[in-house]
Structure formats: C-alpha cells, structure tokens
Chimera marker file (.cmm) of the C-alpha trace (Angstrom):
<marker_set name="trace">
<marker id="1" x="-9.717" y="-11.856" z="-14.366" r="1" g="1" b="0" radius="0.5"/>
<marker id="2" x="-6.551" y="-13.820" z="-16.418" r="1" g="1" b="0" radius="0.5"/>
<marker id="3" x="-3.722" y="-13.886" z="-15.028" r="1" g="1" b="0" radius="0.5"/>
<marker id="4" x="-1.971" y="-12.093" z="-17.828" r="1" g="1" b="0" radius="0.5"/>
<marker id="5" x="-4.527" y="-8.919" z="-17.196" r="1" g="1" b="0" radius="0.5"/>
<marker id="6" x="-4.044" y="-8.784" z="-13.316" r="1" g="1" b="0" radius="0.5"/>
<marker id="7" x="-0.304" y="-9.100" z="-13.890" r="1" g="1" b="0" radius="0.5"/>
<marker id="8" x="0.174" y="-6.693" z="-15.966" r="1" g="1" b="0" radius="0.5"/>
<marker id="9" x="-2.808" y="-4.253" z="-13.844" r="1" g="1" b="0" radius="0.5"/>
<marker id="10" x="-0.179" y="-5.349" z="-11.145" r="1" g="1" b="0" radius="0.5"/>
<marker id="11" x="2.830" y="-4.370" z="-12.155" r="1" g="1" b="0" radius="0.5"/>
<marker id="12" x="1.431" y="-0.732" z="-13.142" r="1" g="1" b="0" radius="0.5"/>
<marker id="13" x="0.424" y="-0.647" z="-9.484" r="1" g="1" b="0" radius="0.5"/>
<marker id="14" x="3.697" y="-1.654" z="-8.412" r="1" g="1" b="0" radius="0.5"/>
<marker id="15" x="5.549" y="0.880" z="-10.556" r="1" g="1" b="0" radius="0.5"/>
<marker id="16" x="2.903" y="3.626" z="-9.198" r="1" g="1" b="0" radius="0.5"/>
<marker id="17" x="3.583" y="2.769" z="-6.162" r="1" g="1" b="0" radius="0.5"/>
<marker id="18" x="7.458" y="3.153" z="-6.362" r="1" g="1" b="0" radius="0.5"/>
<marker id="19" x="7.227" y="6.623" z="-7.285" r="1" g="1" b="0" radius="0.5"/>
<marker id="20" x="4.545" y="7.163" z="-4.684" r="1" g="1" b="0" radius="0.5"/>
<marker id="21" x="7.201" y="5.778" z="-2.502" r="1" g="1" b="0" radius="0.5"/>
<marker id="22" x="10.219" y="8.006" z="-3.819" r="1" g="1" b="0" radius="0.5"/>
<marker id="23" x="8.652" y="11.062" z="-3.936" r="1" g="1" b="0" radius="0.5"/>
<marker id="24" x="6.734" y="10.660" z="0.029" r="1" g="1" b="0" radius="0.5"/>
<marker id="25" x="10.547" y="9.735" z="1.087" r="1" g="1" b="0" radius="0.5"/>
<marker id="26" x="11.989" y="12.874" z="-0.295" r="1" g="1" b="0" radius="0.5"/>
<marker id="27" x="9.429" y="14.981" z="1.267" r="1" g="1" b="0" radius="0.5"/>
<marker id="28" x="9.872" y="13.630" z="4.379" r="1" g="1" b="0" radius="0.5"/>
<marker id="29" x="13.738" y="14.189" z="4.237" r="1" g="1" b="0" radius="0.5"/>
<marker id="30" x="14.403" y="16.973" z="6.980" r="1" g="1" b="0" radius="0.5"/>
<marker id="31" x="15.017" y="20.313" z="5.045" r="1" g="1" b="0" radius="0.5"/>
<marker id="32" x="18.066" y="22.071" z="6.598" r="1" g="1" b="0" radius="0.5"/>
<marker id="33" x="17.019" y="24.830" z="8.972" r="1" g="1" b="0" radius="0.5"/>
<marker id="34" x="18.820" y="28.303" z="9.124" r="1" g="1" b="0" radius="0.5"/>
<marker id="35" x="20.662" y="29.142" z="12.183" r="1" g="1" b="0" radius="0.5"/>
<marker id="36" x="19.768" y="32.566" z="11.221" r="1" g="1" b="0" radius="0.5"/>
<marker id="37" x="16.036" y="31.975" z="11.643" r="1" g="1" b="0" radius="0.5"/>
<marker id="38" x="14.979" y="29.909" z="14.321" r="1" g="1" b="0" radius="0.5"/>
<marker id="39" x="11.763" y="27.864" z="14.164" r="1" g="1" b="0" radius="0.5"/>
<marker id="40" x="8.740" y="29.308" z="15.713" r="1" g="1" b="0" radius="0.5"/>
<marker id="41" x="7.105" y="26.786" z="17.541" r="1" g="1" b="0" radius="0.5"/>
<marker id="42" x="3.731" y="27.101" z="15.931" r="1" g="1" b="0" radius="0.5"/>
<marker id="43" x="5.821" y="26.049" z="12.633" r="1" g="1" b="0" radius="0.5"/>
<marker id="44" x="7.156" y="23.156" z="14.498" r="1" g="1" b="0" radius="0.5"/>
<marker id="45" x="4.220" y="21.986" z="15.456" r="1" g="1" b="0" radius="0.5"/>
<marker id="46" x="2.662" y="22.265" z="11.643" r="1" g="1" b="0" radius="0.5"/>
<marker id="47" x="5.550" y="20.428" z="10.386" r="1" g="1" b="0" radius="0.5"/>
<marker id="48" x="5.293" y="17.653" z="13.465" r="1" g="1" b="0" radius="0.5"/>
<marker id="49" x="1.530" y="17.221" z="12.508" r="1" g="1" b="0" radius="0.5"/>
<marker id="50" x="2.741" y="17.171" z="8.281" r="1" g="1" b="0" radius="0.5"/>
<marker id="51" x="5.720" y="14.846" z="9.040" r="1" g="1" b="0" radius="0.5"/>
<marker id="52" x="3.119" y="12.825" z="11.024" r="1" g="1" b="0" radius="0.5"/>
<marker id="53" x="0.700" y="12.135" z="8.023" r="1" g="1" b="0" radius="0.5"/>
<marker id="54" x="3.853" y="12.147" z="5.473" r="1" g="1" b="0" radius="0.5"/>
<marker id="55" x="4.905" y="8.604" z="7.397" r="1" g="1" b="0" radius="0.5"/>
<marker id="56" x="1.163" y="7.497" z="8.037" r="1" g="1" b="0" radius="0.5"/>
<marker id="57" x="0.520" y="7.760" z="3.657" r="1" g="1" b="0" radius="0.5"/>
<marker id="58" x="4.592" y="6.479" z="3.562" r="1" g="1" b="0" radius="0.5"/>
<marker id="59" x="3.714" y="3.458" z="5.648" r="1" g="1" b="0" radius="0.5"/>
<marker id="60" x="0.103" y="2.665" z="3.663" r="1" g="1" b="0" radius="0.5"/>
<marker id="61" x="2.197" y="2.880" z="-0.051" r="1" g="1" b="0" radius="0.5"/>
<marker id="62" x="4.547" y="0.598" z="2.002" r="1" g="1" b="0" radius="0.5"/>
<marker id="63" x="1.847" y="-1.671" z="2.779" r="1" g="1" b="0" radius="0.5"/>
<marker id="64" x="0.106" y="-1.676" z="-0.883" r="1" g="1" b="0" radius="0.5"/>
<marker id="65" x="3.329" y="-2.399" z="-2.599" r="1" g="1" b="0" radius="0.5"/>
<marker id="66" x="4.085" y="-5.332" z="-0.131" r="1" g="1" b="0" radius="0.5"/>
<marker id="67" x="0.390" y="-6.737" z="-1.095" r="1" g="1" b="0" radius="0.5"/>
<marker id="68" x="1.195" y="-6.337" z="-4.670" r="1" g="1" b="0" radius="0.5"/>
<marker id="69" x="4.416" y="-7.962" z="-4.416" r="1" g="1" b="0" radius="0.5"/>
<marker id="70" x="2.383" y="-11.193" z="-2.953" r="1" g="1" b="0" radius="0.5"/>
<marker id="71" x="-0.264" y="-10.961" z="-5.663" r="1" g="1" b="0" radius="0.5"/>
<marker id="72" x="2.347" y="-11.070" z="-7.869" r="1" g="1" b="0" radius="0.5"/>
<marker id="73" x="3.715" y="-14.219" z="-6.738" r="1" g="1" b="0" radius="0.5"/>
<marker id="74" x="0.508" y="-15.998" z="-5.982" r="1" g="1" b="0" radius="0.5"/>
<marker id="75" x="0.423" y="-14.950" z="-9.878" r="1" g="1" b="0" radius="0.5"/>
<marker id="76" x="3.932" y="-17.145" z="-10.131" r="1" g="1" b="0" radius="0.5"/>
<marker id="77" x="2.868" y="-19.869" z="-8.012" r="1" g="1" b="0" radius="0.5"/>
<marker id="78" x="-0.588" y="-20.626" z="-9.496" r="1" g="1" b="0" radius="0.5"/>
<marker id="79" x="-2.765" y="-19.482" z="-6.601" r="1" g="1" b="0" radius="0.5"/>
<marker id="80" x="-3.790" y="-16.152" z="-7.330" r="1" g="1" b="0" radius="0.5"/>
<marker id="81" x="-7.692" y="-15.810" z="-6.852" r="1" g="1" b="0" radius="0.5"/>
<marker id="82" x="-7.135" y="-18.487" z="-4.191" r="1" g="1" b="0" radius="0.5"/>
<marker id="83" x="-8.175" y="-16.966" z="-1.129" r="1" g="1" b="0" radius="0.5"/>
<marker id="84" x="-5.013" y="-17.462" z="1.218" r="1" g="1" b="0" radius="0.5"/>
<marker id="85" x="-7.337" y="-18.380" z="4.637" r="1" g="1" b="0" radius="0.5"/>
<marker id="86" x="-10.022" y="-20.636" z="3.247" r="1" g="1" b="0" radius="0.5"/>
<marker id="87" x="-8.325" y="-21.780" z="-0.066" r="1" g="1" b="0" radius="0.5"/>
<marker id="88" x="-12.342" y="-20.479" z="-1.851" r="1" g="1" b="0" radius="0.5"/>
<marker id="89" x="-12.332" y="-18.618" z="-4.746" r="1" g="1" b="0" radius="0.5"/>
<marker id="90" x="-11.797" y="-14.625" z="-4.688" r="1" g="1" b="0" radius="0.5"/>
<marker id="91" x="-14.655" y="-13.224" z="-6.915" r="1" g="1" b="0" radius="0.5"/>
<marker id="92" x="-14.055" y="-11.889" z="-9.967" r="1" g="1" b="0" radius="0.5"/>
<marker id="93" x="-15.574" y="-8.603" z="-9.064" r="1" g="1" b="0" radius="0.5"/>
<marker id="94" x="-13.265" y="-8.334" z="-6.136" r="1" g="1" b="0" radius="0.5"/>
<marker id="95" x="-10.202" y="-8.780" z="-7.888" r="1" g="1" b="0" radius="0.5"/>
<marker id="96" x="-11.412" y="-6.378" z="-10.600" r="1" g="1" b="0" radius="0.5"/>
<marker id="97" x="-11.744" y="-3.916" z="-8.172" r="1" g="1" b="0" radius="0.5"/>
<marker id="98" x="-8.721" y="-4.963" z="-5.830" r="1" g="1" b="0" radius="0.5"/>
<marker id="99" x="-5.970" y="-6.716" z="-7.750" r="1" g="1" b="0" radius="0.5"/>
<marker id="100" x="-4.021" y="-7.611" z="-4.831" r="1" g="1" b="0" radius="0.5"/>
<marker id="101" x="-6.586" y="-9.076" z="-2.778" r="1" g="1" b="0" radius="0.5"/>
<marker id="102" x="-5.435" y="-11.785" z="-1.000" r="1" g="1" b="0" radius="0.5"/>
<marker id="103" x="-8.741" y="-12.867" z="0.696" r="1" g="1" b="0" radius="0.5"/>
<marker id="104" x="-12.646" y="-13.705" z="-0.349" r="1" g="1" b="0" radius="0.5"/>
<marker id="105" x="-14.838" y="-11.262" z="1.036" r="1" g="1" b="0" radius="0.5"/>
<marker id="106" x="-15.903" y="-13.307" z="4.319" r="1" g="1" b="0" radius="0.5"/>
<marker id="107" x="-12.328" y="-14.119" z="5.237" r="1" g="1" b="0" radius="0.5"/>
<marker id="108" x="-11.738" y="-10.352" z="4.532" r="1" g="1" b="0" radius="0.5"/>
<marker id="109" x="-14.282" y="-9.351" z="7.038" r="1" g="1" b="0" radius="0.5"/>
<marker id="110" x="-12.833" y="-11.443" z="9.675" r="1" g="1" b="0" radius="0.5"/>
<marker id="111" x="-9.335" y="-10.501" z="9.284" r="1" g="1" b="0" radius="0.5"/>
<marker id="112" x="-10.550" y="-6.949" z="9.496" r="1" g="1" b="0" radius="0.5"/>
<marker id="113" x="-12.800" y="-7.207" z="12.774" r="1" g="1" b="0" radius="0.5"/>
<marker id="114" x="-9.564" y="-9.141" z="14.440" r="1" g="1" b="0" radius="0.5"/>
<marker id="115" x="-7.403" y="-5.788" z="13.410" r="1" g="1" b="0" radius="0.5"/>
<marker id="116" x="-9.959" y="-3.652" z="15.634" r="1" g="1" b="0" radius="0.5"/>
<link id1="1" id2="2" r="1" g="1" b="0" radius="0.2"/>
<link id1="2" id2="3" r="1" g="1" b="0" radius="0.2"/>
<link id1="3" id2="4" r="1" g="1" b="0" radius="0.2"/>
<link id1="4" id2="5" r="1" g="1" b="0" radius="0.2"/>
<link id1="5" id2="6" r="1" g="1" b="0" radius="0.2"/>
<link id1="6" id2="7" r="1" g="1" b="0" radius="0.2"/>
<link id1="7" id2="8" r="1" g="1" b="0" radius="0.2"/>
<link id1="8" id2="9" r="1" g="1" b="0" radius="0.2"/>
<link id1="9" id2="10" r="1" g="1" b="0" radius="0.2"/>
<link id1="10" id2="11" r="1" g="1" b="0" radius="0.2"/>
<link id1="11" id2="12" r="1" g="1" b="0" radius="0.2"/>
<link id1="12" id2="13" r="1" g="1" b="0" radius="0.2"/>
<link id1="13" id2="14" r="1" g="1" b="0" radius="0.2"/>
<link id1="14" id2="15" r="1" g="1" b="0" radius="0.2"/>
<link id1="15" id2="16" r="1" g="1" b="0" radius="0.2"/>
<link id1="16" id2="17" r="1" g="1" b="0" radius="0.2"/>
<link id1="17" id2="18" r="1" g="1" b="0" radius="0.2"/>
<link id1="18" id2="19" r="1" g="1" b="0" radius="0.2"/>
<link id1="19" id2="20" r="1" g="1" b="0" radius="0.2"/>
<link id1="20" id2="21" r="1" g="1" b="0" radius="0.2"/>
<link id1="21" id2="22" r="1" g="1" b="0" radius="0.2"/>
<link id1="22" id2="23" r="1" g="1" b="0" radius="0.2"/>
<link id1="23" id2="24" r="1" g="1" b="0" radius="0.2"/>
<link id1="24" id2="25" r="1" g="1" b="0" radius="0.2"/>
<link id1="25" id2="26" r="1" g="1" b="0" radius="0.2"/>
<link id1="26" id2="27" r="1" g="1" b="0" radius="0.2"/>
<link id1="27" id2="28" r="1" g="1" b="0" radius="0.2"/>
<link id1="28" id2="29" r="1" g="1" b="0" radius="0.2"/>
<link id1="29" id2="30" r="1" g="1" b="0" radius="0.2"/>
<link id1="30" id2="31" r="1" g="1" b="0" radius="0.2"/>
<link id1="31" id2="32" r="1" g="1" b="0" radius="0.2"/>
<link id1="32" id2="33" r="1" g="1" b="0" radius="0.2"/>
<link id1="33" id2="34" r="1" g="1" b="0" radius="0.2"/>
<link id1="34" id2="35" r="1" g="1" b="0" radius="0.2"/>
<link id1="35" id2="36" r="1" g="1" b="0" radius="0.2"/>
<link id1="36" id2="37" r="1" g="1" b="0" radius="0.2"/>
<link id1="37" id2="38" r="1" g="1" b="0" radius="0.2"/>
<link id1="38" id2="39" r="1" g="1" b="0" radius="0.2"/>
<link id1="39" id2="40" r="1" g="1" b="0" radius="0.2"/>
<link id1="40" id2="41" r="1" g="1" b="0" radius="0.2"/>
<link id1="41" id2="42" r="1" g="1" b="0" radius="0.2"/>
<link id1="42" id2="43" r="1" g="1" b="0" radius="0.2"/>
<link id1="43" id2="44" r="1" g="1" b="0" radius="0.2"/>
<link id1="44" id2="45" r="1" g="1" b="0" radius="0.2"/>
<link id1="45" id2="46" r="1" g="1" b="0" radius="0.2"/>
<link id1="46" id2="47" r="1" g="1" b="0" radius="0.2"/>
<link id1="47" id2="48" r="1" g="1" b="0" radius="0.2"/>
<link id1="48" id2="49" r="1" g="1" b="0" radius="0.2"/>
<link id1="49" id2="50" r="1" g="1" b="0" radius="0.2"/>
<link id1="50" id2="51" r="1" g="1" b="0" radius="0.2"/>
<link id1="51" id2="52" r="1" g="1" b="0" radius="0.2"/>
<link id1="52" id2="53" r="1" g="1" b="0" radius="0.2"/>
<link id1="53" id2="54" r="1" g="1" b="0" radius="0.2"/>
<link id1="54" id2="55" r="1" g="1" b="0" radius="0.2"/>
<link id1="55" id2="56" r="1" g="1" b="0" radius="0.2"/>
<link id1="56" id2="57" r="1" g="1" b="0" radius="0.2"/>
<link id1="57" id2="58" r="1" g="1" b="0" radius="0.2"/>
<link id1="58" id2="59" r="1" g="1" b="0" radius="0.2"/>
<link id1="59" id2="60" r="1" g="1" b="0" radius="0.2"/>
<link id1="60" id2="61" r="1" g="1" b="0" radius="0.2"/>
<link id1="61" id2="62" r="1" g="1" b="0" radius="0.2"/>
<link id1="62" id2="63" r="1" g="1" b="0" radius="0.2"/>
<link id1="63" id2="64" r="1" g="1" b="0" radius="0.2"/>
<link id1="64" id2="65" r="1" g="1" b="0" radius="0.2"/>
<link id1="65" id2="66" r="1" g="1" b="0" radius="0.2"/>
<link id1="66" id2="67" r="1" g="1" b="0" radius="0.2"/>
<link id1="67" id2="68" r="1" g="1" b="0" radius="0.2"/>
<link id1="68" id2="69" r="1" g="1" b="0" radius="0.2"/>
<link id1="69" id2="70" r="1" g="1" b="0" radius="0.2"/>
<link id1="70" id2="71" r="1" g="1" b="0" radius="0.2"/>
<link id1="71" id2="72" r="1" g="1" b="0" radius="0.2"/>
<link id1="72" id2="73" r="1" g="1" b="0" radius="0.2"/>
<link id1="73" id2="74" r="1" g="1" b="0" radius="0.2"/>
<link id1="74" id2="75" r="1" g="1" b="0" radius="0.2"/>
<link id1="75" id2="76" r="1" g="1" b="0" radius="0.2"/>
<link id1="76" id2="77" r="1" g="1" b="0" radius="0.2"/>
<link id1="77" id2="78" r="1" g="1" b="0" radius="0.2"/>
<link id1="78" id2="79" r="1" g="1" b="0" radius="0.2"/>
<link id1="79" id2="80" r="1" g="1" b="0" radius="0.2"/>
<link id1="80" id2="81" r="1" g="1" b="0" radius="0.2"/>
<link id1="81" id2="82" r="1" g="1" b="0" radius="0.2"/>
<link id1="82" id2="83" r="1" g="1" b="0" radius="0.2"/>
<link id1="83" id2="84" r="1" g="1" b="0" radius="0.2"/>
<link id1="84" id2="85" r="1" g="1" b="0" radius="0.2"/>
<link id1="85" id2="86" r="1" g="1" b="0" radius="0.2"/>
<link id1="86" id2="87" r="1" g="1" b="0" radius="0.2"/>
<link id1="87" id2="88" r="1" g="1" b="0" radius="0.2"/>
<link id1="88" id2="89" r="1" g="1" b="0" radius="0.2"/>
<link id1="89" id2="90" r="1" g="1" b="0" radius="0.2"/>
<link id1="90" id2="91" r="1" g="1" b="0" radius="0.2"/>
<link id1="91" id2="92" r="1" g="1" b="0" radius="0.2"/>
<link id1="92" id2="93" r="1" g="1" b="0" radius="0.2"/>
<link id1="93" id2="94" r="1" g="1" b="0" radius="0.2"/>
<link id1="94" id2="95" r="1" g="1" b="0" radius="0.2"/>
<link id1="95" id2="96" r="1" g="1" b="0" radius="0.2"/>
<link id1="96" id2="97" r="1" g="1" b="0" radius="0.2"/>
<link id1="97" id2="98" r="1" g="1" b="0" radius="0.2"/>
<link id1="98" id2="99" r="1" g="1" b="0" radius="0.2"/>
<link id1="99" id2="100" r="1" g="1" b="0" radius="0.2"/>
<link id1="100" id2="101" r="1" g="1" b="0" radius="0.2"/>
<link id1="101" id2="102" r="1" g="1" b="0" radius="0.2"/>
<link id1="102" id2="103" r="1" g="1" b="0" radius="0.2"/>
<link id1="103" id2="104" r="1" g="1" b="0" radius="0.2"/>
<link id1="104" id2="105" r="1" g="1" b="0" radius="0.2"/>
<link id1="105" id2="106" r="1" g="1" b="0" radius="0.2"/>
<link id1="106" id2="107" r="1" g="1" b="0" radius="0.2"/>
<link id1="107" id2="108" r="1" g="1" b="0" radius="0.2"/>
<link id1="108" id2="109" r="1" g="1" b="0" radius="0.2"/>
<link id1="109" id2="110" r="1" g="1" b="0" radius="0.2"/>
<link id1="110" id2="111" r="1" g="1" b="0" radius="0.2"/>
<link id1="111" id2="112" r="1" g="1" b="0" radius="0.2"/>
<link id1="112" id2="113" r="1" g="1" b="0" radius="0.2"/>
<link id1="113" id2="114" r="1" g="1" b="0" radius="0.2"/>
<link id1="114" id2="115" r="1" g="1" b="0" radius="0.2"/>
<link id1="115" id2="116" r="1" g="1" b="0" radius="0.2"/>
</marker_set>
C-alpha cells in the first residue's frame, strides 16, 4: 500500500476513532441519581457490569487510536511497512487489512504469545 493511501485510510481511522472515543466517554459519565428513588441493587449491579464493558471498549478505542497515531508517524519518518522488531517487511496484505500494524506476522505472533 502507498503511503499516501494508508495515510489518508489512517487518518479516517483516527477521526472514527475520536468520536468512538467522545461518545464511550459521555456514556460512561455518571448520570445523576434521584434522592427520591433509590437504586435497587439489581440495577446497580447491571450498571456495574455496563460501566465495566463501557471502560473495557473505552480502553481498546484508546489503544487503536494510540496505534494509529504511531502508524502515522512511521508514515512521517519513512518506516511505515517496516516491521518495528525485526526491521522485515510488513506484507502488503497485512497492512491492507490492518493499517496500523506495526509488526510482520511472525513478530506479531510472538508479541502476542508473550501477552498470555
């Protein structure tokens, strides 16, 4: 993929992902509770479980955007497609399907086996 093409597929990602962001940190903004009505606990366990996943989708649009941001400078800085561990080449396919990939397949794989 050219450079200009992922940038600009980047930068649509990026702006996605902002109002991803926005909107998942207005949601999770604690709505003012009624003195009049007080929680049931069943509710506050729903909303405990929802506020739960609201932050675990928060913290993965978090993550993208950060990933995009790099792309984006690996654009800047002549290295994009570069895989950042063994300095190979990040297939085409790869990046076609993941913009902001960072790593070739096999370093991929390893990075993820050392997360679990």
């Amino acid at each position: 993929m050219d450079t200009m093409t992922a940038r600009k597929r980047l930068e649509e990602i990026r702006d996605q992902l902002d109002k991803s962001i926005m909107v998942l940190h207005r949601v999770q903004q604690p709505a003012e509770l009624s003195a009049e009505y007080p929680q049931d606990p069943a509710d506050a366990g729903a909303n405990l479980s929802e506020t739960e996943r609201s932050e675990a989708v928060l913290a993965a649009a978090r993550s993208q955007r950060g990933d995009v941001l790099a792309a984006l400078d690996r654009i800047d800085h002549g290295t994009y497609g570069t895989c950042v561990d063994c300095g190979g080449t990040v297939a085409e396919g790869r990046l076609e399907a993941k913009p902001e990939a960072a790593r070739c397949v096999a370093c991929q794989a390893k990075q993820d086996r050392r997360r679990h």
